[in-house]
N, C-alpha and C positions, 0 to 999 in steps of 0.2 A: 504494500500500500504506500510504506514512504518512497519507493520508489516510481512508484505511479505519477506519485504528488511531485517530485524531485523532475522529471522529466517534463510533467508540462509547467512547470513552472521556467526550465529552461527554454521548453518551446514557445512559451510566451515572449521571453529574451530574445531571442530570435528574430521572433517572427517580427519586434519592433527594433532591434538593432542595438539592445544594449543587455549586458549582463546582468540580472537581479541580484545575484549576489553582490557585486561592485555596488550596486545601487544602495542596496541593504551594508552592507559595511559603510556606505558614503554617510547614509541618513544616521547610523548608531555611531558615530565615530563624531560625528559633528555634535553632538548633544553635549558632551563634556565643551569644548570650545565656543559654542551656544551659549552656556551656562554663565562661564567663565566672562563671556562680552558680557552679559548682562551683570555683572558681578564687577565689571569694572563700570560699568556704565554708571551703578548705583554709586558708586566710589567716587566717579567723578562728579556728578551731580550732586553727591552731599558736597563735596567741597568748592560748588560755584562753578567747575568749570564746564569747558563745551564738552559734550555727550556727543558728538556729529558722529566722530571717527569708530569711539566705540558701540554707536548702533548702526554705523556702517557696515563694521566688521559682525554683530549681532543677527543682520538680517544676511548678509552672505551666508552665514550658519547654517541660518535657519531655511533658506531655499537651497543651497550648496548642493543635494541628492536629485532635486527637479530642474538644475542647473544641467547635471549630468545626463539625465532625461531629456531635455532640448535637448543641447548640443547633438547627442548619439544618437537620441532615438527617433525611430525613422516610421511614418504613417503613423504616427501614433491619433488615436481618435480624435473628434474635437470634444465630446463629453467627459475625455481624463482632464483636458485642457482646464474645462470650465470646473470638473469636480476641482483640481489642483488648487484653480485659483481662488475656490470656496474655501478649501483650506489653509491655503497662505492668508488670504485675507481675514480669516477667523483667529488663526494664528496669532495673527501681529495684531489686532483688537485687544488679545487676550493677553499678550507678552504684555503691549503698552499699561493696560490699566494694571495689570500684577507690578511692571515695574512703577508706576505711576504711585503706586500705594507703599512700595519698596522706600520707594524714596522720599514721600510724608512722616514714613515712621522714623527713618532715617535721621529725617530732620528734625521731627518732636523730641526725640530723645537726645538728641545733640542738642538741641534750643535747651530742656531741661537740664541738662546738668550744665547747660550756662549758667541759668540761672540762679542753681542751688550753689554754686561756686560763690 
């Protein structure tokens, strides 16, 4: 059976021009580095400065495996398209307001122990 599942999941690769595996390594491989941007982003925004660069590199991250998908993959539908950009753009709604909220707490708790100083 897993090998059932194992082949047409490569025939799927195929048949659009890019490896799933590569694709799946691209997407769990970038979640750590994802993280990581968003974790300086919060860092730089508690301290006043510009965020540009690290939620430049943040949303790289975050598309970086359907990056790979353009580029390689070949007839691919136009309903993955639209699914995809259903979820990129759910995505980044949902990154923005978590770091959005990141960075209030951030700065609540820094304001307070000004103040108790």
């Amino acid at each position: 059976m897993l090998e059932a599942i194992n082949e047409w999941i490569l025939a799927q690769g195929a048949q659009y021009g890019v490896n799933p595996y590569i694709f799946v390594a691209i997407y769990v491989g970038a979640i750590p580095c994802f993280l990581a941007s968003v974790a300086w982003l919060v860092k730089r925004a508690r301290a006043g400065q510009s965020t540009v660069l690290p939620t430049m590199v943040a949303g790289f991250f975050f598309v970086s495996a359907y990056l790979y998908l353009g580029i390689f993959g070949q007839d691919i539908p136009v309903w993955v398209w639209i699914f995809l950009a259903a979820l990129i753009a759910y995505g980044a709604f949902s990154t923005i307001r978590d770091t959005r909220k990141k960075i209030a707490v951030a700065k609540a708790a820094e304001e307070a122990g000004d103040s108790v100083s």
